[in-house]
C-alpha positions, -999 to 999 in steps of 0.1 A, spaced: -189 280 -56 -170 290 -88 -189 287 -124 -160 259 -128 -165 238 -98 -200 242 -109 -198 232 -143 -175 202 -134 -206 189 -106 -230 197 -137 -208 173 -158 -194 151 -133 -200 114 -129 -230 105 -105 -222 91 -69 -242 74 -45 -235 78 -12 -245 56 17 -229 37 47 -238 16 82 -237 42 109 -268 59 101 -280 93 80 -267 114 113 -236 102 107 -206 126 102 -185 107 84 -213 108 57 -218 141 56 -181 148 53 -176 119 25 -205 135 3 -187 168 5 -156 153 -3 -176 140 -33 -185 167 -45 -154 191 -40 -138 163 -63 -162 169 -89 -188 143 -84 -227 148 -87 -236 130 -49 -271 119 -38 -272 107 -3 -290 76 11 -283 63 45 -301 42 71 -324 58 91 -306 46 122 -273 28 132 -273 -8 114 -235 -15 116 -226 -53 114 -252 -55 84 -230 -72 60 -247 -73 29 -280 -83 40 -307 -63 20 -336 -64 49 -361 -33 41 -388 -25 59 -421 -18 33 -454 -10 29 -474 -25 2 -440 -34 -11 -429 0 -10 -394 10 2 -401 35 28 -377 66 31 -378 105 43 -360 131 24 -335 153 44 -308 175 48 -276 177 58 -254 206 67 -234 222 41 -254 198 15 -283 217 13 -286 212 -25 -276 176 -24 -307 151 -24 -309 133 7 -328 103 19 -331 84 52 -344 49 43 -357 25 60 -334 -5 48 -299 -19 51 -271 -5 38 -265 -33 11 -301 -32 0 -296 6 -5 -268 0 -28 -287 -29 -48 -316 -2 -53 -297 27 -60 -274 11 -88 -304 2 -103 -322 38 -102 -337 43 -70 -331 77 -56 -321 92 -91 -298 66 -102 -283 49 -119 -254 59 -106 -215 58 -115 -202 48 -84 -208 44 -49 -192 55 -16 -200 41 14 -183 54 47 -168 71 61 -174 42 89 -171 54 126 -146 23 132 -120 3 114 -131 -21 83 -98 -44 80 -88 -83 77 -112 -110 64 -137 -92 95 -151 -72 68 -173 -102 56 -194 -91 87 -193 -51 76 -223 -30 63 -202 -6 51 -179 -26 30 -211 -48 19 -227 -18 10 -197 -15 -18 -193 -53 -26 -232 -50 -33 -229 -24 -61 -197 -38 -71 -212 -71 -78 -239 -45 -101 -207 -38 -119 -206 -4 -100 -174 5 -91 -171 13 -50 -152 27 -25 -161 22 12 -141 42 37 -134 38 75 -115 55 105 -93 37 127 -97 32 166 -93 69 187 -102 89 210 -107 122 187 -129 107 159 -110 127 126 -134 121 104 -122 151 86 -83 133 78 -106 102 64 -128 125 43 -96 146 28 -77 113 22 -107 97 4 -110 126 -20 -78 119 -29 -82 83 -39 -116 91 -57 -93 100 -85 -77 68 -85 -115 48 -81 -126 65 -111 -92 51 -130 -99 13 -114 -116 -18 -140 -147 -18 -136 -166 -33 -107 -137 -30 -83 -136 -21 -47 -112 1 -29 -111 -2 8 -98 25 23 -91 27 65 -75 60 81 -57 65 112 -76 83 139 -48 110 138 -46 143 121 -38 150 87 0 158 96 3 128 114 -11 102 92 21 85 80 9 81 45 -13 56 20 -2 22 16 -13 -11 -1 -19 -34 19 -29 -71 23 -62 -84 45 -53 -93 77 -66 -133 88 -93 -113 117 -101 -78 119 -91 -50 148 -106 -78 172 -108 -115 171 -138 -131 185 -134 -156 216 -154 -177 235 -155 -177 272 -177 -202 281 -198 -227 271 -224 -245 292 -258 -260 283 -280 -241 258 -252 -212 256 -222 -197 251 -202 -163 263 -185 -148 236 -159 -119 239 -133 -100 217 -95 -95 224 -72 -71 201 -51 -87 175 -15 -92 173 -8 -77 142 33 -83 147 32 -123 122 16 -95 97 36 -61 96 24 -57 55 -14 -60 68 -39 -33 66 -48 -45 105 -10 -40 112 -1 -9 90 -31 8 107 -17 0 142 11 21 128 -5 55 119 -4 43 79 -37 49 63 -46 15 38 -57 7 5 -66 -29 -4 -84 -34 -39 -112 -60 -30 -137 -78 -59 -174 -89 -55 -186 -127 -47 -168 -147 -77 -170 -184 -86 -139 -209 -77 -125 -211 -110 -91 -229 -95 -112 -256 -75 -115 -288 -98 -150 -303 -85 -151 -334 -108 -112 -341 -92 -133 -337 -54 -166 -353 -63 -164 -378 -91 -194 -393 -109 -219 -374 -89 -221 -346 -112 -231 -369 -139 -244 -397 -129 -283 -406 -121 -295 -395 -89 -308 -429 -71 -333 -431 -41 
């Protein structure tokens, strides 16, 4: 490492890292590096096993109201701090914004996700609630996913992602990027483009049948042809996405007292 990169790590801004597939992941270990070849000072702090599908839950499991995690390390990040905890990937986020694991921290990463994060599906992701979580902190976030394919290059998501970090560290404060790649190689990858949230995700959730006391639910692929400007859609079509995303907000443009009348003012009566 040159005294440059070194000094720029030294001064850098502070980055959490985290996501939903686990502290094994690759896609982790490949966004941290990315992370820190851009200049960032990362720390690492993952799930101790696979807990995609979290959304922002912040379940833990404690002792004596201690969070419970194991330092490790990672190849290649050696001198990166490294934690496996025992908690959800949102709940990592909430702690580590606030201090936990040598926060507080600048931003946060989360990623790089072993599967796509696109449409209004992502309500039901642990990696993008991982970022919504610090975002709502006022933490500025990135979370970062690879499309559906058969040769898993996590290395075009990581090299992609360091070239948005940039544009994250530009971005108001408290927004969320949302970045999916194309399971193709770097040459292959069409390009970056903005991109809208598709109305499902890669799948759409069905049910099959429904009897007494259950239901059989399945998934079928999307037709992403009503929307060709969606990230759902663009991904289909070997274009990585970017969608700018913001933290739970209040309804400002619904007029309650127009819906509901005198019952925001008037006595409650038994």
């Amino acid at each position: 490492m040159t005294s440059d990169m070194t000094e720029r790590q030294d001064n850098g801004p502070s980055v959490l890292i985290t996501n939903d597939d686990g502290i094994a992941s690759e896609g982790l270990r490949l966004l941290a590096i990315a992370a820190r070849q851009a200049g960032m000072r990362p720390v690492v702090a993952a799930p101790m096993t696979d807990t995609s599908g979290a959304s922002a839950s912040i379940t833990s499991t404690e002792t004596d109201g201690r969070l419970l995690f194991e330092t490790r390390e990672l190849p290649g990040l050696e001198d990166c701090p490294t934690y496996a905890v025992a908690a959800l990937p949102a709940y990592i986020s909430l702690v580590g914004v606030r201090g936990a694991f040598g926060g507080p921290f600048d931003y946060v990463l989360s990623g790089i996700n072993n599967g796509p994060n696109t449409g209004h599906a992502i309500l039901h992701s642990g990696t993008v609630g991982a970022a919504l979580t610090a975002a709502g902190q006022g933490v500025t976030s990135l979370a970062v996913s690879l499309g559906v394919g058969p040769d898993r290059n996590f290395a075009t998501a990581a090299a992609l992602a360091e070239r948005v970090l940039p544009c994250l560290m530009s971005a108001p404060k408290g927004t969320i990027l949302n970045l999916n790649v194309p399971d193709l190689a770097p040459d292959d990858v069409r390009g970056v483009r903005e991109a809208s949230l598709a109305s499902f995700g890669a799948v759409q959730t069905n049910i099959l049948e429904s009897g007494k006391g259950y239901v059989v639910t399945g998934f079928s692929e999307v037709d992403t042809s009503s929307e060709p400007d969606s990230d759902a859609a663009l991904l289909a079509a070997g274009w990585a996405t970017l969608t700018a995303l913001r933290p739970v907000c209040q309804a400002g443009d619904v007029d309650l007292r127009s819906l509901v009348g005198d019952f925001l003012t008037g006595p409650i009566k038994a």
